[in-house]
Backbone as a printed PyTorch tensor [residue, N CA C, xyz], in Angstrom:
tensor([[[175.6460,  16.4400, 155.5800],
         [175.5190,  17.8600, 155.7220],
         [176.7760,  18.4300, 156.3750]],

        [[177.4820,  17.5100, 157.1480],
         [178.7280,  18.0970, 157.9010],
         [180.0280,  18.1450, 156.8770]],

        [[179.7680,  17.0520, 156.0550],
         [180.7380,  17.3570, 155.0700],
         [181.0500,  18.4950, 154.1230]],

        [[179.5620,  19.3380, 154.0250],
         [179.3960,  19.8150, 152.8580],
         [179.6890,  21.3740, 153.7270]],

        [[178.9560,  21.4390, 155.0970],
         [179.5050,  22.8750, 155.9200],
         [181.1750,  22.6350, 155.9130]],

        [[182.1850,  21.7030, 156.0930],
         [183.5920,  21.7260, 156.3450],
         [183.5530,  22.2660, 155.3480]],

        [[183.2670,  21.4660, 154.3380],
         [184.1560,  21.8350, 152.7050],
         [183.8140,  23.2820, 152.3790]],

        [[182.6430,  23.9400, 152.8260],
         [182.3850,  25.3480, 152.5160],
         [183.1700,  26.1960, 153.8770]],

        [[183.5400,  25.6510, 154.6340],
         [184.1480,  26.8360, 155.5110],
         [185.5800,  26.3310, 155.3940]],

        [[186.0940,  25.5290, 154.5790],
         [187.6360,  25.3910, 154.1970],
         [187.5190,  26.1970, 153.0750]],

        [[186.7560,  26.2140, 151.9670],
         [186.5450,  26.9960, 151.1220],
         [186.7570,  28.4290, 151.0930]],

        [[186.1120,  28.6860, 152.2240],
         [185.8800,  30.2440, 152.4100],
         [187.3080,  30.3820, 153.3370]],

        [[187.3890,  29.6950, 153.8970],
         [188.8740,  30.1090, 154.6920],
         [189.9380,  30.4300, 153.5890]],

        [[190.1900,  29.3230, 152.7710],
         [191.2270,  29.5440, 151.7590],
         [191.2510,  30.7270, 150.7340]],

        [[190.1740,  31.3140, 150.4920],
         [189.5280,  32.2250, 149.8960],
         [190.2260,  33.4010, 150.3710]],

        [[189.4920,  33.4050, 151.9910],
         [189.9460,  34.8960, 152.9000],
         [191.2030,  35.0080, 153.0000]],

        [[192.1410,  33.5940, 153.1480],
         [193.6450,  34.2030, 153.0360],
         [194.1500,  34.6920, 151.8670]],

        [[194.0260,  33.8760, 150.8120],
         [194.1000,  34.4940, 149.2500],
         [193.9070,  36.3010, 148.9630]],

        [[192.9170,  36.7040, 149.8360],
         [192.4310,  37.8110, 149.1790],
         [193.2550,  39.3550, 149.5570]],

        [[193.9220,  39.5580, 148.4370],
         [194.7710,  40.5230, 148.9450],
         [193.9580,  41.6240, 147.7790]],

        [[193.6730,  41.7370, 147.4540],
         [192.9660,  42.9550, 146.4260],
         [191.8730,  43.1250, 146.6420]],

        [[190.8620,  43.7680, 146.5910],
         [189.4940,  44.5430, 146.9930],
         [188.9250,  43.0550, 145.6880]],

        [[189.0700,  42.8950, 144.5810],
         [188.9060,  42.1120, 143.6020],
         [188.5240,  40.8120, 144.3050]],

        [[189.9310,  40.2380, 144.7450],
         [189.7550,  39.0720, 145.7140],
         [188.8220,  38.9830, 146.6410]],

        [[188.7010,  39.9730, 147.5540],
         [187.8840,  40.2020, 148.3690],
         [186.0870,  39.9710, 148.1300]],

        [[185.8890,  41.0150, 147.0160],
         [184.7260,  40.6430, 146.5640],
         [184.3770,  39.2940, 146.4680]],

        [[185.1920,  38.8730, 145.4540],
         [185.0720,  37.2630, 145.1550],
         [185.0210,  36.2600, 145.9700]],

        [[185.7750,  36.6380, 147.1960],
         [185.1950,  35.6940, 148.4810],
         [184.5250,  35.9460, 148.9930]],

        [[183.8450,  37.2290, 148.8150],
         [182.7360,  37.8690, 149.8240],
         [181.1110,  37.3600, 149.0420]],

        [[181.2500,  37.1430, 147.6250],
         [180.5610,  36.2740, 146.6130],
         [180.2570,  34.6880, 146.9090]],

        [[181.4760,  34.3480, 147.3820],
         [181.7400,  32.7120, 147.4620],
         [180.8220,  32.5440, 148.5220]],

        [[181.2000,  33.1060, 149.6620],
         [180.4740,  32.8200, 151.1530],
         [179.4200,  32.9490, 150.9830]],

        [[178.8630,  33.9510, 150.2170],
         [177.3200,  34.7380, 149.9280],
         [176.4120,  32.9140, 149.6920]],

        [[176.9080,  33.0460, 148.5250],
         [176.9120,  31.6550, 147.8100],
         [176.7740,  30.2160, 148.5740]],

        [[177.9820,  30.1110, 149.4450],
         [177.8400,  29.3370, 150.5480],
         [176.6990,  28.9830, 151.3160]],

        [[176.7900,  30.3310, 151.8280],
         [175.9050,  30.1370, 153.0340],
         [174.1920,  29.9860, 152.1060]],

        [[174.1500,  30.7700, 151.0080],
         [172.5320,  30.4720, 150.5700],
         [171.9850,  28.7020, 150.0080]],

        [[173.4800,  28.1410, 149.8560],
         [173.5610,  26.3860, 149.6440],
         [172.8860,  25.9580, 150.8820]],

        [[173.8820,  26.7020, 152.2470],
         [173.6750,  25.6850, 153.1350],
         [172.0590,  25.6860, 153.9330]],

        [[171.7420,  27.5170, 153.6520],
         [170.0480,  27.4050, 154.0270],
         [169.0200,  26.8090, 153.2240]],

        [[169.3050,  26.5390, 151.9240],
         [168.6940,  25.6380, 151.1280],
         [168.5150,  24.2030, 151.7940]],

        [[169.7910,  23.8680, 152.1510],
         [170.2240,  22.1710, 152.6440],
         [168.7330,  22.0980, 153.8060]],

        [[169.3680,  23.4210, 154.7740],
         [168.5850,  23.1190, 156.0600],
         [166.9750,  23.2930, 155.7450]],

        [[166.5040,  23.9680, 154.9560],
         [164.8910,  24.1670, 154.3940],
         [164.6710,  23.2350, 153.9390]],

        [[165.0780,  22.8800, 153.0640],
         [165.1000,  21.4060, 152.2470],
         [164.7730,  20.1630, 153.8400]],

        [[165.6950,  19.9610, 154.6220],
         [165.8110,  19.2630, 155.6100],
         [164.9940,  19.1400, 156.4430]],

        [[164.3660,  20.3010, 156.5120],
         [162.9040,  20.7530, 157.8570],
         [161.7780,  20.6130, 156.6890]],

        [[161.6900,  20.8020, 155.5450],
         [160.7680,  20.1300, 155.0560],
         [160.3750,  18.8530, 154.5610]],

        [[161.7650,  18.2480, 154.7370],
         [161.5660,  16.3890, 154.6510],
         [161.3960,  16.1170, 155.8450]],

        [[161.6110,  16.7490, 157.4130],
         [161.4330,  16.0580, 158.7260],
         [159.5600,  16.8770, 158.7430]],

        [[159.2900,  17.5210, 158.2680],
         [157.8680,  17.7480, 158.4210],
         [157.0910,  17.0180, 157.5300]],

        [[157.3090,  16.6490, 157.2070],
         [156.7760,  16.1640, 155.8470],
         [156.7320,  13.8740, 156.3310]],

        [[157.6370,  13.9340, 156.7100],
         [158.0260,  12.4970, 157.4620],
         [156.8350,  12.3800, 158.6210]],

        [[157.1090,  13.3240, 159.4920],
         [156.2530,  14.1140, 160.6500],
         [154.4790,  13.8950, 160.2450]],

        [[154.4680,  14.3830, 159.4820],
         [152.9560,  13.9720, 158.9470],
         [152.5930,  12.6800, 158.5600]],

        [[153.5540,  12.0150, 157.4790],
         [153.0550,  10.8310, 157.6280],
         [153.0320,   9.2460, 158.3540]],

        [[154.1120,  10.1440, 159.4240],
         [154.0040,   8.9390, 161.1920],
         [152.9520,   9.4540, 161.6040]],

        [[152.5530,  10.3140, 161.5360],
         [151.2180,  10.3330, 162.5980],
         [149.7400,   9.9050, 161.4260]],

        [[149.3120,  10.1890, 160.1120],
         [148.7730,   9.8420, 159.5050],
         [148.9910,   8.6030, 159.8790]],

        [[149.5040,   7.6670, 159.7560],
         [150.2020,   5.9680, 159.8440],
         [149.3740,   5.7740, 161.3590]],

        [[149.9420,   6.2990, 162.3060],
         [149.5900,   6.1890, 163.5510],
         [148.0610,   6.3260, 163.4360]],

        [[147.7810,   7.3290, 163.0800],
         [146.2030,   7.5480, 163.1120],
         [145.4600,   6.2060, 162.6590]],

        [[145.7670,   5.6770, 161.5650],
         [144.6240,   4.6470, 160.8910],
         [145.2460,   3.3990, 161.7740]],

        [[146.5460,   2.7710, 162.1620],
         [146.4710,   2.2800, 163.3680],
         [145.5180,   1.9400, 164.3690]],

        [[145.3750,   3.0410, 164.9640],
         [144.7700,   3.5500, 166.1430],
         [143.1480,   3.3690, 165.3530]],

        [[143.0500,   3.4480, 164.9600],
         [141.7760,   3.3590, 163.9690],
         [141.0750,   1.9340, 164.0560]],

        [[142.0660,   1.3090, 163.3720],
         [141.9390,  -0.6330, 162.9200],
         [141.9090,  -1.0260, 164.2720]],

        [[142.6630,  -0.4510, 164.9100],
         [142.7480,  -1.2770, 166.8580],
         [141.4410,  -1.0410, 167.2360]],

        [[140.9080,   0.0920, 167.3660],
         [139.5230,   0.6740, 167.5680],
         [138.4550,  -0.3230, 167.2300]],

        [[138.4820,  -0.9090, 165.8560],
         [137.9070,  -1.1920, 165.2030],
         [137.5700,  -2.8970, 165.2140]],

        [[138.6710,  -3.3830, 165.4030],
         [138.8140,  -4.4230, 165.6550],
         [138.2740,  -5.1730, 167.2510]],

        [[138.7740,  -3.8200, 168.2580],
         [138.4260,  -4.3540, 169.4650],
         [136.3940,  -3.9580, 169.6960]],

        [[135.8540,  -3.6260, 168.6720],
         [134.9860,  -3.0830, 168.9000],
         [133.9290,  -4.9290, 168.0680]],

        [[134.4970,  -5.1180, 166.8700],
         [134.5030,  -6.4680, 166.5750],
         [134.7700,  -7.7020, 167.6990]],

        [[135.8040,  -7.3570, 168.4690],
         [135.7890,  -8.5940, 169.2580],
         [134.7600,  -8.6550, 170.4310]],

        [[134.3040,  -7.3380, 170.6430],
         [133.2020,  -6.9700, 171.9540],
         [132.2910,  -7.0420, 171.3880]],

        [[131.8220,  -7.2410, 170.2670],
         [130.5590,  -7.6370, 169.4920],
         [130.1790,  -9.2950, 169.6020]],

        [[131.7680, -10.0600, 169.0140],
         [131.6400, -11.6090, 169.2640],
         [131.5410, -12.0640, 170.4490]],

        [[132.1300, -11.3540, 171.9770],
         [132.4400, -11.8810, 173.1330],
         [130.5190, -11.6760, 173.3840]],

        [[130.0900, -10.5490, 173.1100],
         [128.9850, -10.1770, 173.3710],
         [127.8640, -11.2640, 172.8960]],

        [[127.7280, -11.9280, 171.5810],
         [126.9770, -12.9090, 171.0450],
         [127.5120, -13.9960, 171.8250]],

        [[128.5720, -14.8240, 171.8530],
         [128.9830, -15.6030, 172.7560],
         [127.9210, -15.4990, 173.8780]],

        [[128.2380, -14.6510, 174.5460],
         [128.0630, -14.6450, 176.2800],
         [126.2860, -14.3600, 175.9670]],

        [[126.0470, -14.3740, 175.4290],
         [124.0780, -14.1850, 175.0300],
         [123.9270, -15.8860, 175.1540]],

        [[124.7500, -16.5450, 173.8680],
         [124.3870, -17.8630, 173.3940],
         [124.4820, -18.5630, 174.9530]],

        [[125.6250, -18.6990, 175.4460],
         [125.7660, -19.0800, 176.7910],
         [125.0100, -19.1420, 177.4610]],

        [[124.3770, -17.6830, 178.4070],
         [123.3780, -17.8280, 178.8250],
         [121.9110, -18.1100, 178.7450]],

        [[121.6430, -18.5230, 177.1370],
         [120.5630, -18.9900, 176.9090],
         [120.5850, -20.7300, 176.9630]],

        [[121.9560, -20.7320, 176.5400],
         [122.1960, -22.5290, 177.2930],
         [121.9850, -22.8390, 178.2790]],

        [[122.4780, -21.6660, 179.2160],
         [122.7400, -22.3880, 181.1330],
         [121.1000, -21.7390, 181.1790]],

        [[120.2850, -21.2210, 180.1830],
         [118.8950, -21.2410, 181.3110],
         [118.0000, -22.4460, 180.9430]],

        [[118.5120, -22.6660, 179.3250],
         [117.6020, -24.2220, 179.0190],
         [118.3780, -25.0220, 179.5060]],

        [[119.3110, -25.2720, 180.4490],
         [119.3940, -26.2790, 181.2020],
         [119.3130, -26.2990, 182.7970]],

        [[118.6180, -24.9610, 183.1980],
         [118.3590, -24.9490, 184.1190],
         [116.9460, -25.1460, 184.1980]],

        [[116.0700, -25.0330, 182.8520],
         [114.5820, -25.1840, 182.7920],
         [114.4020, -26.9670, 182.8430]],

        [[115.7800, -27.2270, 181.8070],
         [115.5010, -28.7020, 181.9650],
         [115.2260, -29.3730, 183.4400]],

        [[116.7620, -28.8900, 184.5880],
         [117.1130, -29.5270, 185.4840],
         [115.8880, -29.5650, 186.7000]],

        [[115.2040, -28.0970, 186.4410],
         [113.6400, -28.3120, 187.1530],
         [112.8000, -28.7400, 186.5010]],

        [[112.6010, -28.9820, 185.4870],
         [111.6040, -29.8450, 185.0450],
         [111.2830, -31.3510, 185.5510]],

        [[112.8380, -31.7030, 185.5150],
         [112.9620, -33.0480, 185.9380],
         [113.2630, -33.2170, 187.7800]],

        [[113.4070, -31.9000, 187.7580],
         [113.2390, -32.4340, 189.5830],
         [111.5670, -32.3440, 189.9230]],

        [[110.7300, -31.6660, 189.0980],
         [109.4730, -31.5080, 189.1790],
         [108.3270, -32.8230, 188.9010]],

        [[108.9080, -33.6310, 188.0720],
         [108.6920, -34.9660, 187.9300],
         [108.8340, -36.4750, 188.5310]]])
């Protein structure tokens, strides 16, 4: 983009010295016109690819944030069955261990 503003304001410079007739004048007063409606194109063009980018990092981010959610909600489900199974072990072997001190 910096290349393309030099080359249009060398453009227009060379233009404005050139212009010795109302003719000339116009014609650079045309050129710049011209110019400058390139270079707000460039920059619209530009803010609508950084918005446009903009949306889909955070879309991205979102389902991310989503699967993490999702996943840790899966692992607190397994830690959760785990830690059930467990304690139904340590109580049948605590039913065992009085049984047999009861004997």
């Amino acid at each position: 983009m910096k290349t393309v503003l030099s080359a249009s304001l060398a453009l227009a410079a060379a233009l404005a010295l050139g212009a010795c007739s109302d003719k000339s004048q116009n014609e650079a007063a045309q050129a710049a016109n011209a110019i400058g409606s390139d270079v707000q194109s460039t920059i619209d063009n530009a803010a609508a690819d950084v918005k446009n980018v903009t949306i889909d990092a955070v879309g991205a981010a979102e389902n991310v944030a989503d699967a993490t959610g999702a996943a840790a909600a899966k692992t607190a489900e397994k830690a959760k069955g785990a830690t059930a199974n467990a304690l139904d072990k340590a109580s049948g072997k605590l039913k065992e261990g009085a049984n047999e001190i009861e004997e």
